[in-house]
N, C-alpha and C positions, 0 to 999 in steps of 0.2 A: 318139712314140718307139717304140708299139710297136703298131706297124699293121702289118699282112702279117708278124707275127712267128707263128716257128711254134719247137719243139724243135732242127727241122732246120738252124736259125737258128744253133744252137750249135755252135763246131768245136771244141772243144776241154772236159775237165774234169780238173783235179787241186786234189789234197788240201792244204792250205794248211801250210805249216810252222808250229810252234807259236808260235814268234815272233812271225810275219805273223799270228797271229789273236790275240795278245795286243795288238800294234798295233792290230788293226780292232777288238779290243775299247775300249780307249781311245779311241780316235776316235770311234766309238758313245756312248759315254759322255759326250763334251767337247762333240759336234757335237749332238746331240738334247738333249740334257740328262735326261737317265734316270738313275734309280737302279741302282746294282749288282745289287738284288734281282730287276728287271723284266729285266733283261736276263738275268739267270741262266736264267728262266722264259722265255723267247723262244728265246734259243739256249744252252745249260747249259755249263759248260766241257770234259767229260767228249767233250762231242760233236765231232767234228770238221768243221770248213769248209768249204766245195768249194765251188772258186770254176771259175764253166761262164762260158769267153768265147765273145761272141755278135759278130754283124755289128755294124756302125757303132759298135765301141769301147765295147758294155757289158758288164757282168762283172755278171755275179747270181752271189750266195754264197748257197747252197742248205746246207740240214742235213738228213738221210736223202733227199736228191732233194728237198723242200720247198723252194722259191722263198722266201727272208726276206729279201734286201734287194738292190737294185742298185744301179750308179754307173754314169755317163755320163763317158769318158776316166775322169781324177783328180778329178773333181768331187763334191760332196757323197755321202751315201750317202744313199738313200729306201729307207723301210720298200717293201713289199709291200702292195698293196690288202688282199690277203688275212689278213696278217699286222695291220695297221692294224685291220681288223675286227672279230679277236680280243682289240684293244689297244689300242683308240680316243684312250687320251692320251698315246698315244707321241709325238704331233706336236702343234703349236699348232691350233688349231680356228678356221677361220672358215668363215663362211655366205653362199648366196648365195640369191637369192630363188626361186623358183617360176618364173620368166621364162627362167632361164640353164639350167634343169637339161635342158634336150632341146640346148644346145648341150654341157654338163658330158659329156653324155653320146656326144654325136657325137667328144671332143676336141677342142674348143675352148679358146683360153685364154678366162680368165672377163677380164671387164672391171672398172674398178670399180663401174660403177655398179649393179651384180649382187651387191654386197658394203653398199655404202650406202643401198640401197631399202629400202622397209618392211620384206621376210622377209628380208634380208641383215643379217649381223652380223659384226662386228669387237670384238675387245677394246677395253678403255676405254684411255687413253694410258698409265698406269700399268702394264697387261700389254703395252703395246706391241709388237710381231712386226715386227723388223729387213729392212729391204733381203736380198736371195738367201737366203732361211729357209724351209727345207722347211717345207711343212704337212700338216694336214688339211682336206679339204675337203668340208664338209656339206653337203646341201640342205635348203631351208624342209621342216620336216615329217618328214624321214626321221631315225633312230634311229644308223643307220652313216655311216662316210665313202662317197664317191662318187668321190673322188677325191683323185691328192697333186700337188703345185705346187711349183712357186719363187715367190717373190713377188720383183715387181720391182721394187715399191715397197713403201716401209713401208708398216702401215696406219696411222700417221698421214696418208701421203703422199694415199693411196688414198683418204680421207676427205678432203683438203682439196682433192686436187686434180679428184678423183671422173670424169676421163675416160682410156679407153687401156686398155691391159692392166695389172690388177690384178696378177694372178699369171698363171704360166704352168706350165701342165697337163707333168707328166711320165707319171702313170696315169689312167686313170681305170674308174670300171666296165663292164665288159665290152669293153673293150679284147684284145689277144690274150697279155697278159701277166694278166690274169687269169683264160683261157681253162687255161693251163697250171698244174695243181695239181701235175705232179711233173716233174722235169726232170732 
């Protein structure tokens, strides 16, 4: 999604009405499942939203020029690589193993069998992580995320049926949306 993206990518920026950011904050809240207090500490209420539309139908809401979240048309909202970083349990957390990270990194979507291998990890069925649910996306060993996704299958799915795409990559690190620190 964000390959050849540069600044110049953006045509347009305006300040969000309070309304439309009381909405996106609810939606934040329902769709990630975040507390009130983590979200105050991401984006404060004090702050105002600016929402910067871009080519192919994305809208990154930026706060002082900071990149915090985009969306794809009307679809989900994703944290920011960046932002994820700072805040690593913003999202569900899964793992892939040592094998996938030089494709993680090229953007690739991960497979599942990148998920079920020995350095791969998925929650037990009881945290189960639904069909289209933004994630986080670790690699064997490293401390941060590397990347965020849709998953296309549950991880029960992903486990039982363990061939195909797993999840499918919307960031990942060093892409040219995390090239961009202010916009």
């Amino acid at each position: 999604m964000f390959k050849k993206f540069s600044a110049a990518d953006a045509s347009g920026q305006s300040i969000l009405k309070s309304s439309v950011q009381r909405s996106i904050r609810a939606t934040l809240l329902s769709q990630m499942n975040w507390d009130a207090e983590t979200l105050e500490l991401v984006w404060p209420k004090k702050e105002a939203l600016v929402l910067v539309k871009c080519r192919d139908h994305i809208s990154i809401y930026t706060v002082q020029g900071e990149p915090l979240f985009f969306q794809h048309f009307d679809g989900p909202f994703f944290p920011t690589l960046r932002l994820l970083q700072k805040y690593p349990s913003l999202l569900p957390k899964v793992q892939v193993d040592r094998g996938a990270i030089r494709f993680l990194l090229a953007g690739a979507h991960m497979m599942c069998p990148g998920f079920t291998s020995k350095g791969g990890w998925l929650p037990d069925a009881d945290a189960a992580i639904p069909k289209e649910k933004a994630v986080a996306i670790f690699a064997e060993g490293k401390d941060h995320p590397c990347g965020v996704g849709l998953t296309k299958l549950s991880s029960e799915e992903i486990k039982s049926v363990n061939k195909g795409v797993g999840v499918e990559i919307v960031t990942y690190l060093g892409d040219d949306l995390w090239s961009l620190k202010k916009l």
